[in-house]
N, C-alpha and C positions, 0 to 999 in steps of 0.2 A: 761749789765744785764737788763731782761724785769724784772720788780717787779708783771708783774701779768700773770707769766707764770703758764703752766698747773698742772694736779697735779702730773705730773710723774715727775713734776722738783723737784730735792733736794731741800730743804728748808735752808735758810743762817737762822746766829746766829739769826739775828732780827725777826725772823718769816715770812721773805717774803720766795719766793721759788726764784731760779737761774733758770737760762733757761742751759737746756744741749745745749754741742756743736751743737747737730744735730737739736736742734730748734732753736738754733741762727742761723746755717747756710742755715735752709730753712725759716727762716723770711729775711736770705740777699738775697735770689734766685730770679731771675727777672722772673715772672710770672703772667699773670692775668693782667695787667695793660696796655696794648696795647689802644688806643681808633679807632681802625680802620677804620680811617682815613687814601688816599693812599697819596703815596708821591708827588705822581705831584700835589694831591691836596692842601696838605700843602704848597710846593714851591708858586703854583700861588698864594693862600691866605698871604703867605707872604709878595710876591713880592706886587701882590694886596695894600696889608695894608701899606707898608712902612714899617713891620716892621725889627730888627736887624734879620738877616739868623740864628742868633744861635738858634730859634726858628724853625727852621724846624728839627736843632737836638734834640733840648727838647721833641720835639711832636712825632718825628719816633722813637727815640730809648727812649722813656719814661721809657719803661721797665728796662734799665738801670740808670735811677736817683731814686736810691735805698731809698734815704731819703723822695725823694716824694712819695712813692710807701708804704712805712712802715706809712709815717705819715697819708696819706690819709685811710691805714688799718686802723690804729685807731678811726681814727673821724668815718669813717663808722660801726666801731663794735659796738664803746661808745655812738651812738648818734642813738636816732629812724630816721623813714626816713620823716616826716614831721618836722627835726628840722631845725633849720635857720641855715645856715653856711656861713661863710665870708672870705674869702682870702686876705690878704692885700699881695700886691704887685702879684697882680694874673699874668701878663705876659699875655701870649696866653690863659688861663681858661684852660689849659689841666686839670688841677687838678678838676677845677670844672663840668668840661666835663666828667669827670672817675668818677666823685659824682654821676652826675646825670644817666649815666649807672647803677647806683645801683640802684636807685630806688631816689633820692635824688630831691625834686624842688625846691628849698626856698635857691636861689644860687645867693653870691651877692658877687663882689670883687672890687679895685682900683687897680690904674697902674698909675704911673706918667709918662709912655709913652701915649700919642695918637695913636701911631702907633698901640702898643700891647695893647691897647682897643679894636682897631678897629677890629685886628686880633680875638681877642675872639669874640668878635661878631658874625663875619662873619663864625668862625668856629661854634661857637653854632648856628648858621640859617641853615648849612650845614647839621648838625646833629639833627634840629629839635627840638633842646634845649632853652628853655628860660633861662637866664643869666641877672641878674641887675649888669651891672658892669661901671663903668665911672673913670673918671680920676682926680685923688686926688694923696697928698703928705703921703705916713704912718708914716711918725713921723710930721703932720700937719693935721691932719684929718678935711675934714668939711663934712666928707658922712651923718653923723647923720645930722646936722643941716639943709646940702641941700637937704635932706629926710622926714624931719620931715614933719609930715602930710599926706604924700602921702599916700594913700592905696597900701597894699601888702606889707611894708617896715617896717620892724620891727625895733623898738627903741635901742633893745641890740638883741644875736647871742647868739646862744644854742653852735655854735663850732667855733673858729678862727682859719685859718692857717696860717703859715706864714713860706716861706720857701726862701733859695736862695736869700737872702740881706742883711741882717742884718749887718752878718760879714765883708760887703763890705762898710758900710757907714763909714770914718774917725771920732774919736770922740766920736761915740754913744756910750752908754754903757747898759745892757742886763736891767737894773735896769728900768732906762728911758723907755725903749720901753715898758716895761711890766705895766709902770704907766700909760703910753698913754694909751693903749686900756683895760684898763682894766673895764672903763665907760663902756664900748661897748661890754661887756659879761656878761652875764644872772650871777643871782645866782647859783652858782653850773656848771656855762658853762668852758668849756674844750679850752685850749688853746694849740697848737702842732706846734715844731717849732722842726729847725735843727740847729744844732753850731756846726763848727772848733774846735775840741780837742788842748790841750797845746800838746798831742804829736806831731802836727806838729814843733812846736820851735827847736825840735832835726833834722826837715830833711836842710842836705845841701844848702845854700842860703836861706833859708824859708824866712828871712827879703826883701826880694825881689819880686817884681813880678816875677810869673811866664814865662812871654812873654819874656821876660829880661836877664833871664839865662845866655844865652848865647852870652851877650854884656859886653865891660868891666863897672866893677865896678862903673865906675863914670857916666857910659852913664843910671844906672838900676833905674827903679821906686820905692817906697818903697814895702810892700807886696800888694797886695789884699784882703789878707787876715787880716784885721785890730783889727775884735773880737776872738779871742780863749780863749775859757772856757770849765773847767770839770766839770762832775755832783756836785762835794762838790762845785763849785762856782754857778751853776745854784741851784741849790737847794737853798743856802743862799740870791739869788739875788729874787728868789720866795717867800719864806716864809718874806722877808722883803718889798714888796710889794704885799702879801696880798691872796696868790696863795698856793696851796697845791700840791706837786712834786710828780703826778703819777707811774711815771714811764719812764724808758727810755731805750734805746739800741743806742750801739757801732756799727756801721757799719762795717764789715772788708773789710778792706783796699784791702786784693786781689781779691777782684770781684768790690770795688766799686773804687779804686785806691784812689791815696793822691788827696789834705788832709784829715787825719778818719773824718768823721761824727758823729756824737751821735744826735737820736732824742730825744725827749722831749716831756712829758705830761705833763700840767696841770692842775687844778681846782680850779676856783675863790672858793676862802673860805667867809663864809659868814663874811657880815662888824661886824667889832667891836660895 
């Protein structure tokens, strides 16, 4: 469900409106998010950087990580285009790179890879892009502290993304992460992030990695997938650290495949 679909959507008991079928299915549609950039170029900058190859799938077929593509709508609708915006666990900066197509400069991310630092980098030099991005831990953050002072680097961030990890770290819990950064967001600034539904618990092997499947049982990993949560557990894990739960959407599974998706809005709520 979006909570701030248009006005043709039916309106649920609580006075939000539902998004109809045909708006949820053209908010899953892969469009507009391309950064065109070609493929040989992404390979050499890969190979270049050192970094993992699954980065030159993240960056050509963008258009199909339907979670980056919806959440990055948002930060772009919700936020003017001189706001700060921050990536943790940026990767390659595709994301940042499709910001600043919009009109976006004020673009700053971490990566606990060297490699996919580098790779953003070299990508935004390619495209003519300024990027402040370096390499930090995002459940260990020192970006403020080895920032502070500098000119052009803003103290807190008008918008945070955060997509494609969370649910991979062992142990974390959605509570924690949302305590960490939450210094690191303006009054009133937007937080958008993606999470593993519990409806993956129902599919076949789920307790397993992926890669695994198809080894016996005693040779398998455990999942990959470590965090799964649904909106009534995101919403209680927001509003208990300090967040107000905009809005969010389901991803469908047949264009975006398993496991579903659900992205996530936020808003730091002013302090007590």
């Amino acid at each position: 469900m979006d909570d701030s679909a248009p006005r043709a959507s039916r309106p649920a008991p609580d006075g939000r409106r539902r998004m109809s079928f045909m708006q949820r299915l053209r908010a899953n549609l892969p469009f507009g998010h391309g950064l065109g950039i070609s493929g040989k170029d992404v390979e050499r900058l890969v190979n270049d950087s050192g970094a993992d190859l699954w980065h030159v799938h993240a960056i050509t077929r963008r258009n199909f990580r339907r979670h980056a593509c919806v959440a990055c709508d948002w930060l772009a609708s919700a936020l003017p285009r001189d706001a700060a915006i921050f990536e943790i666990a940026c990767g390659s900066g595709a994301n940042l790179l499709w910001l600043a197509q919009k009109g976006f400069s004020r673009l700053y991310g971490i990566d606990i890879a060297p490699q996919a630092v580098r790779l953003s980098r070299e990508l935004a030099s390619l495209q003519g892009v300024a990027l402040n991005v370096r390499v930090d831990n995002a459940l260990s953050p020192s970006f403020g502290e080895a920032q502070a002072g500098k000119p052009g680097v803003p103290p807190v961030f008008d918008g945070i993304l955060s997509l494609t990890w969370l649910y991979y770290i062992p142990g974390v819990e959605l509570a924690e992460f949302l305590r960490i950064w939450r210094p690191y967001l303006g009054q009133g600034g937007i937080i958008v992030f993606e999470m593993i539904t519990r409806r993956y618990d129902s599919i076949p092997n789920n307790q397993y990695h992926t890669d695994d499947w198809g080894l016996p049982a005693s040779r398998r990993r455990p999942s990959e997938y470590r965090m799964r949560l649904d909106k009534s557990e995101v919403q209680r894990a927001a509003e208990q650290c300090g967040y107000t739960h905009l809005r969010s959407l389901r991803l469908m599974t047949i264009i975006t495949g398993k496991p579903e998706r659900e992205v996530h809005m936020l808003r730091r709520a002013p302090d007590a």
